[in-house]
C-alpha positions as CSV (number, residue, x, y, z in Angstrom):
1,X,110.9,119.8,88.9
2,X,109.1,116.9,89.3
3,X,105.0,117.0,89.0
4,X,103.0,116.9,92.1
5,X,102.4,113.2,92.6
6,X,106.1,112.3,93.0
7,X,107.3,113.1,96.4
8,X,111.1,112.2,98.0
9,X,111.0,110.5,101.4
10,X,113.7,110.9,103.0
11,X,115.5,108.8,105.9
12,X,118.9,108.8,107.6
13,X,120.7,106.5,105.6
14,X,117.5,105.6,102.3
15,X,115.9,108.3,100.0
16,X,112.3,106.9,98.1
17,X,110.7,108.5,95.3
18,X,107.4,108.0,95.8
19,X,104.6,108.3,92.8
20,X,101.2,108.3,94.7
21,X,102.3,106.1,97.2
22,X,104.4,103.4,95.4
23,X,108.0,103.5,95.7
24,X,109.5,104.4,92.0
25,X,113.5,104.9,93.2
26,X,115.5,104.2,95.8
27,X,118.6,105.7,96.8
28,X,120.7,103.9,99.4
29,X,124.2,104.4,100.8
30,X,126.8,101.5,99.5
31,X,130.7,102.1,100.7
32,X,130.9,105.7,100.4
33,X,129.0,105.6,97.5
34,X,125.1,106.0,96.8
35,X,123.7,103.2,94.6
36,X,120.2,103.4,93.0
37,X,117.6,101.5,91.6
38,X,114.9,103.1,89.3
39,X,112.0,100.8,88.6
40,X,109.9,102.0,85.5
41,X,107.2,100.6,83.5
42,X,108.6,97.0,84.9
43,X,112.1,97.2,84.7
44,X,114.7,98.1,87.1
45,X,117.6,100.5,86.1
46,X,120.6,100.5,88.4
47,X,122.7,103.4,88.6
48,X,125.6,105.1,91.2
49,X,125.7,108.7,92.3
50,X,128.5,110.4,93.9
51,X,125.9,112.1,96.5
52,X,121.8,111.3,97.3
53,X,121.9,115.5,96.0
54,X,123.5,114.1,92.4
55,X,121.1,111.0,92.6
56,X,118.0,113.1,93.4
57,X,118.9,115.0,90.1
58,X,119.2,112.1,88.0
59,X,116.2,110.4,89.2
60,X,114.2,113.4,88.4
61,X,116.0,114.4,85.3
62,X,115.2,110.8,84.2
63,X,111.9,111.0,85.1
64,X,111.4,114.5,83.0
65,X,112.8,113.1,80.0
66,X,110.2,110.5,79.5
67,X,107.1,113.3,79.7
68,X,104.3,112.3,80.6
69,X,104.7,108.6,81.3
70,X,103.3,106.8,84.2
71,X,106.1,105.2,86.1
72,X,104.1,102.1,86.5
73,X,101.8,99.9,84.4
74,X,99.8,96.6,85.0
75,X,102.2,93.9,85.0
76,X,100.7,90.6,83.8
77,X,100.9,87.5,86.4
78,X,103.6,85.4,84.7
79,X,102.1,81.3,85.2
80,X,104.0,79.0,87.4
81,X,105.7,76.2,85.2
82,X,104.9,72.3,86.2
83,X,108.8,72.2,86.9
84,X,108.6,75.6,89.5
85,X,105.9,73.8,90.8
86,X,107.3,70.5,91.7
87,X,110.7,71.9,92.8
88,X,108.2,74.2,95.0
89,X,106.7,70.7,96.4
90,X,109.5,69.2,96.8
91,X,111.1,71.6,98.9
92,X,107.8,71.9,101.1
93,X,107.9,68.2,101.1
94,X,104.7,67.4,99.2
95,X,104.5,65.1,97.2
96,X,104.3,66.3,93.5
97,X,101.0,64.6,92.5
98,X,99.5,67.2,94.9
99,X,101.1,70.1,93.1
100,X,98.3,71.9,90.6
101,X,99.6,74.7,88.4
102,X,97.3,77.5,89.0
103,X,95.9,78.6,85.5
């Protein structure tokens, strides 16, 4: 049983686990098959079920393991390097002595 600020949304052929709002899993339907993503603390875990019924279970067997973990936490904003940036300009056609790097 999951605590009360996880909630499944369900939809015809998409299933979301939702943790106040934010999307923590996704269960979609792949050829026959259901394929998952669980995205925790940053990181994305991929798995396949046999049914959204064995994926639910997973998902929230997952989640109990870990106790009282948040499934989410402040991600730091990674900075752009110069050569991002100038590949950036040069496919928006700037010229690259217009390009700053944000710091």
């Amino acid at each position: 049983m999951l605590p009360t600020p996880y909630h499944w949304l369900d939809n015809p052929d998409t299933c979301y686990l939702c943790f106040n709002y934010g999307t923590v899993a996704v269960l979609r339907l792949e050829a026959g098959r259901v394929a998952g993503t669980l995205n925790w603390q940053g990181r994305s875990f991929w798995f396949k079920a046999g049914s959204y019924r064995q994926g639910k279970m997973w998902v929230e067997r997952w989640i109990a393991a870990r106790g009282n973990d948040l499934p989410s936490r402040p991600v730091k904003p990674r900075r752009r390097s110069r050569e991002k940036m100038v590949l950036q300009a040069l496919i928006s056609k700037r010229p690259a002595a217009e390009v700053r790097v944000p710091r």
